[in-house]
N, C-alpha and C positions, 0 to 999 in steps of 0.2 A: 723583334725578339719574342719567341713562343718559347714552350717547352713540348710541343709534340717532337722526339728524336726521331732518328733517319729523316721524311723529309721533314718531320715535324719536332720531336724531343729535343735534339740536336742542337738545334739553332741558337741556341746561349753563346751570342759571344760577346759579352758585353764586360763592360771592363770595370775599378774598383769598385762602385758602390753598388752593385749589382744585390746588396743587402738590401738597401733600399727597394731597386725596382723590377729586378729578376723574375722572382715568380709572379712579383706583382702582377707584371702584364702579361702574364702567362694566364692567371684567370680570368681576364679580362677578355681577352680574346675569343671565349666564347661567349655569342650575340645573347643566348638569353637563356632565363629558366624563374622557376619560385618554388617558395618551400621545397629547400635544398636538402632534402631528406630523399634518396633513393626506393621507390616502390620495391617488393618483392621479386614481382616482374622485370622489373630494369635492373634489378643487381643481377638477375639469371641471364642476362639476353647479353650480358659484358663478359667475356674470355677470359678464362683464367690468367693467361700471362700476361697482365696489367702492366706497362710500364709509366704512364700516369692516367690519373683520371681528375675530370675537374667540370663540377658541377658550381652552376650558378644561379641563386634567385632572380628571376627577370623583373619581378615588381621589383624587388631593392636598387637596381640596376635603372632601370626606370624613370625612380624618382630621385637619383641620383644625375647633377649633370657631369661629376667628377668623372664618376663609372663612365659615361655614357663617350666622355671625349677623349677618354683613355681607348676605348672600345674601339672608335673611331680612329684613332693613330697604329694601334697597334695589331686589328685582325691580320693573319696571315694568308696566304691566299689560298690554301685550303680550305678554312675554314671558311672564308668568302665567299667560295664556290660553294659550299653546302650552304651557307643562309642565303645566296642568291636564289637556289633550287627551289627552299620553302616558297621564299615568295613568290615566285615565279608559278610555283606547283595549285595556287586556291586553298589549301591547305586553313590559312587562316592563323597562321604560326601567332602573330602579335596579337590576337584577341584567346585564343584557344588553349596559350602551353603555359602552365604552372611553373614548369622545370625542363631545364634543359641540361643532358650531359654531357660532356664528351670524351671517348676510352682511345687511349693510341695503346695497340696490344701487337706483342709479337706474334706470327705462325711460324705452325712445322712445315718443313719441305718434306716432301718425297723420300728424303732417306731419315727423318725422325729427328729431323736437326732443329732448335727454337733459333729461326730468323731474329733481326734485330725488329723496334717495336717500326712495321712497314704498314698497319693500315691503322684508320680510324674510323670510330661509328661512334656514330650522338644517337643520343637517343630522349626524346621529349615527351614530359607528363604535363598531363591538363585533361579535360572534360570535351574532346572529342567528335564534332558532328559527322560520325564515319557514316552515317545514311547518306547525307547528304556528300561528302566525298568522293563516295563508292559511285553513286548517282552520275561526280560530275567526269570520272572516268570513264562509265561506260559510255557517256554524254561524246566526250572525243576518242571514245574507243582504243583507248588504253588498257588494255590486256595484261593481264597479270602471268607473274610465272612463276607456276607454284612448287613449293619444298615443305613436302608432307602436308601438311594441313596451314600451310602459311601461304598467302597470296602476296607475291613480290612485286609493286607497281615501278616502273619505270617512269620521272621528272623529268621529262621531256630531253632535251638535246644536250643535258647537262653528265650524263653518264652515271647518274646517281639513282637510285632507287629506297621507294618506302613499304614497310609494310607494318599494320598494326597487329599487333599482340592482343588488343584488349581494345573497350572504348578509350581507356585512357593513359594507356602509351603508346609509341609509334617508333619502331627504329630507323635509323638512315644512315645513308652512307651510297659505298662503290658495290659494286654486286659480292664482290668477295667476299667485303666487310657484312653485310648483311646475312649472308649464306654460314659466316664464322657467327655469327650473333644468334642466331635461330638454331643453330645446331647446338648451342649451349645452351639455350635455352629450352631448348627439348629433351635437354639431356644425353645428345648423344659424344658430346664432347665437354670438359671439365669448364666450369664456370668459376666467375667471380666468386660465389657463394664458399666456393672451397680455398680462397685463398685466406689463408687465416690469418696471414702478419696486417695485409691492410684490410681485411674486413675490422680487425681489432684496431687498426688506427682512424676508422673510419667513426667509427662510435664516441669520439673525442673532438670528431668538428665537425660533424650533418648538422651541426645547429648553429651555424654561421651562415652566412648571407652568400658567401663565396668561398667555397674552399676546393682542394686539391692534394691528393695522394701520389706521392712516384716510389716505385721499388726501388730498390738497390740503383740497379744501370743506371734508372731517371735521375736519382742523386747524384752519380756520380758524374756524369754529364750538365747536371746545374750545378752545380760546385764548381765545376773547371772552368763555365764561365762566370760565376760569381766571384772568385779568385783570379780572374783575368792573367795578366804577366804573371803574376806570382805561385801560380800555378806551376809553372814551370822553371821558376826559381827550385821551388818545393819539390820534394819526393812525390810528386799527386801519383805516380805510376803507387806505390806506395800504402797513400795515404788514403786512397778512392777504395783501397778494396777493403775499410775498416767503414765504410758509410756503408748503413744496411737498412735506409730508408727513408723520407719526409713528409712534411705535410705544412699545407699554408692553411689561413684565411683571411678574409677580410671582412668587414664589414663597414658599412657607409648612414645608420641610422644616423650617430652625429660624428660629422667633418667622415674622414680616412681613416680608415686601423687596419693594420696588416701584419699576422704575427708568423713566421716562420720556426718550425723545428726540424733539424736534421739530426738524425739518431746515429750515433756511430756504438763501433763495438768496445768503446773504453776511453774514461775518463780525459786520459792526456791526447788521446789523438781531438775530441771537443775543444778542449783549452787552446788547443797548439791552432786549430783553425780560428777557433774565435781571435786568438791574438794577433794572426795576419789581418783577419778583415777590419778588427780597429784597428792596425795600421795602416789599413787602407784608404779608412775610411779617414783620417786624421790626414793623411794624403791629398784626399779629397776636397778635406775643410779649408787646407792652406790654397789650394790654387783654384778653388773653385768660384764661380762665383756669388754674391750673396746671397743669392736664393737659394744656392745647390748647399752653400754653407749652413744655411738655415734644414735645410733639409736633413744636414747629419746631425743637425741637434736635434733630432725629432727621431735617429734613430737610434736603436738601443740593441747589442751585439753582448750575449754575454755566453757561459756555460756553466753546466751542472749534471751533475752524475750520469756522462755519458753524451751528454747532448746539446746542439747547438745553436741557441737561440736567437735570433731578428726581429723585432720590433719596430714601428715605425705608426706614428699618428699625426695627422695634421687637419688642418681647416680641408674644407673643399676647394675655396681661393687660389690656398699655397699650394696643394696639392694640383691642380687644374694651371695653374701659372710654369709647376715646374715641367707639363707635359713639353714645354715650349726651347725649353734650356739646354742648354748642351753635353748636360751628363746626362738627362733621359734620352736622346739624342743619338750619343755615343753606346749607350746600353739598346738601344732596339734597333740600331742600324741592321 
């Protein structure tokens, strides 16, 4: 279970307690990053039509073994494919990158229509040895292909390409995604900078270890599987088009903390969700078993003026124990 939709965002299908571990492993799944504050550069080089983003400290992650085995059960294989590329590439990804992000964003077709969110591009800050990079390309004669004053290298037999902006970020991804990153970034197409609903939810948790923003669609799509069957008990045709946003994080300094808000357009449609998912979750507690039981006591589901809250803290133990159980299990299938 991720949150990139179409072939990434989408994948939520995970069934009651998805409070608990939903977005969870949704930022886990990207391999790495630190000081999760976005540069100037990396918010320009991200597409305006964000459908999520999710940046993660790689020291916290690190020296985390919770993170780390969460990390390990749950990347998807996109994302795989791109951190096999780094290594693969000399790059030097695990000594060199401070931060690492990654944008699943919609395109326009040919007749001016916004796709669903179909590509993604990470993008990784750190301190850079691009002399020596540059070097080890022309070394196997690795040819760049350039879009304006950008040099696009091509990762070997992996179909992925990097290019850097600066010494100290570097974009990646598929060719398309790259070519969409560099044209925002140059301005010749609308960027992250101008989206103002999550540039302003963004300024509320760059200062966590781990977090994550999704527009409207990305909520509505993580809700449907966070509310599992009951989703379609419920109005959700409904009820999804009063969600107009979210945002997680985590952090790992001491044990697990992971706090979720989904913002809707009025007071009762929050309550009305919150009270299914503690009955879910109360669902959960009776037939689960002790750990998982333990698990809903560690979570906390509540609402307030508009908006719908998740909470969830435990040891690194309980948390790393419950990778193993059959509700984290039934959620990331």
């Amino acid at each position: 279970m991720y949150s990139f939709e179409s072939r990434s965002i989408s994948s939520h299908r995970g069934r009651t307690c998805k409070a608990l571990t939903a977005a969870l492993t949704v930022a886990l799944c990207a391999p790495f990053a630190h000081a999760a504050q976005l540069s100037g550069d990396a918010k320009a080089s991200i597409p305006h039509e964000v459908q999520q983003l999710i940046v993660v400290d790689y020291r916290a992650m690190q020296n985390s073994p919770a993170a780390m085995s969460l990390k390990d059960r749950v990347m998807p294989p996109e994302l795989k494919r791109l951190e096999t590329a780094l290594t693969k590439s000399g790059l030097k990804v695990d000594a060199d990158t401070d931060a690492l992000a990654f944008a699943a964003f919609r395109t326009t077709n040919a007749e001016g229509k916004t796709a669903e969110a179909d590509r993604i591009v990470g993008i990784a800050q750190g301190q850079f040895h691009t002399r020596e990079i540059m070097a080890n390309f022309v070394k196997n004669k690795i040819k760049p292909v350039p879009r304006r004053n950008n040099s696009i290298y091509p990762m070997g037999s992996s179909g992925l390409s990097v290019v850097f902006l600066n010494q100290t970020t570097m974009v990646f991804g598929d060719k398309e995604a790259i070519e969409a990153a560099v044209d925002a970034r140059d301005g010749l197409t609308p960027s992250f900078l101008s989206n103002g609903d999550l540039m302003a939810d963004m300024a509320s948790v760059d200062n966590h270890a781990i977090w994550s923003l999704l527009d409207a669609k990305g909520t509505q799509v993580m809700m449907r599987g966070v509310l599992g069957s009951a989703a379609q008990i419920a109005d959700y045709d409904t009820v999804k088009n009063r969600m107009k946003g979210s945002r997680y994080t985590m952090d790992f300094s001491n044990g697990v903390k992971f706090d979720m808000s989904v913002n809707m357009s009025d007071t009762l449609t929050a309550a009305t969700c919150a009270t299914v998912m503690k009955g879910l979750a109360i669902l959960k507690k009776q037939q689960g078993t002790p750990l998982e039981k333990t698990a809903m006591d560690n979570t906390t589901i509540s609402s307030s003026a508009g908006s719908l809250t998740v909470s969830y803290a435990s040891s690194d133990g309980e948390f790393t124990s419950l990778l193993t159980s059959p509700l984290f299990q039934s959620v990331v299938k």
